[in-house]
Steps between C-alpha positions, in 0.01 A plus 500: 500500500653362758312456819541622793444338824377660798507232710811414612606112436539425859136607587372244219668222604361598874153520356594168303610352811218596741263371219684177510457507847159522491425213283759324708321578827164440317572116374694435864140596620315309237734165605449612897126481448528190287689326734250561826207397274689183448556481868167593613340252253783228641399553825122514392546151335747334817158645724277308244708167506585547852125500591415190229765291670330572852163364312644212349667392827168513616363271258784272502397484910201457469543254239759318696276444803210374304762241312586407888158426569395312198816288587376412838181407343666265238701349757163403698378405180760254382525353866099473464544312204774265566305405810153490308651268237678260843169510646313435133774186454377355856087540431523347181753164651184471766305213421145587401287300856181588373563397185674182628255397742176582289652287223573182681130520663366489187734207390539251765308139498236521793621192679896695575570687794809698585668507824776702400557726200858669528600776269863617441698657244584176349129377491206335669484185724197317543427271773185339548202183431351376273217241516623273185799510291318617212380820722898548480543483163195709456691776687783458258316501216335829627834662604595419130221604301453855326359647823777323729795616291365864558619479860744203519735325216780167590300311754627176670334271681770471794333228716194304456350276822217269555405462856289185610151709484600502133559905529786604347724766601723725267755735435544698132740800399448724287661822316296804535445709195576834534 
């Protein structure tokens, strides 16, 4: 049999239309909601990062001034050091006096006496007496020994003069070792 509608055909497509409207409205709310989550948790993580970036300009200050110290410190230390190794060069160019001195004590003849020892860069210069020309060549056999060559090397006998007492005077060069 045929069937027969009570509804009228307009009133369905009403109801078929306010349903559609409802799922309508329903996923324009679902996307609405989706779309202030995203915003809230976009503005949740631009907060986060905001506040990381005011940390890490922090560090990178803090960082920055202890850099700025350490490089004032390595300045004074290089300058330190360049003038430690100037001042280093110039104590070890000094002649070694003590040294010097207590060595030709020990090595000079008995009968020789200095009136003038002059030390320079280039060497010593002795001037002095002697009571017999082998007293002289005592003092440079001394000068040239072992012990001698620890504090003097080259020497020359620059001038060598009898007087009528038979003293003779003298004058010898010598490089100093260094």
């Amino acid at each position: 049999m045929p069937e027969i509608n009570l509804v009228p055909e307009e009133t369905r497509k009403s109801e078929d239309l306010d349903k559609l409207r409802g799922k309508v409205t329903l996923a324009s709310v679902a996307i609405l909601v989706l779309t202030a989550v995203g915003a809230i948790v976009t503005l949740a993580f631009f907060t986060y990062f905001v506040s990381q970036r005011g940390a890490l300009e922090a560090k990178r200050e803090k960082a920055s001034a202890t850099i700025n110290q350490y490089k004032s410190a390595e300045e004074l230390l290089v300058v330190t050091k360049d003038k430690a190794a100037v001042a280093d060069k110039l104590v070890q160019s000094r002649v070694d006096f003590l040294k010097f001195y207590g060595t030709l004590v020990e090595i000079i003849p008995q009968r020789v006496s200095f009136t003038t020892i002059s030390v320079g860069r280039e060497g010593v210069d002795f001037s002095g007496k002697a009571g017999s020309s082998a007293d002289i060549a005592g003092l440079v056999s001394a000068l040239t020994s072992a012990k001698g060559s620890e504090i003097v090397s080259t020497v020359v006998v620059n001038s060598l003069v009898a007087d009528e007492t038979r003293e003779y005077s003298f004058s010898i060069s010598a490089q100093l070792v260094e």
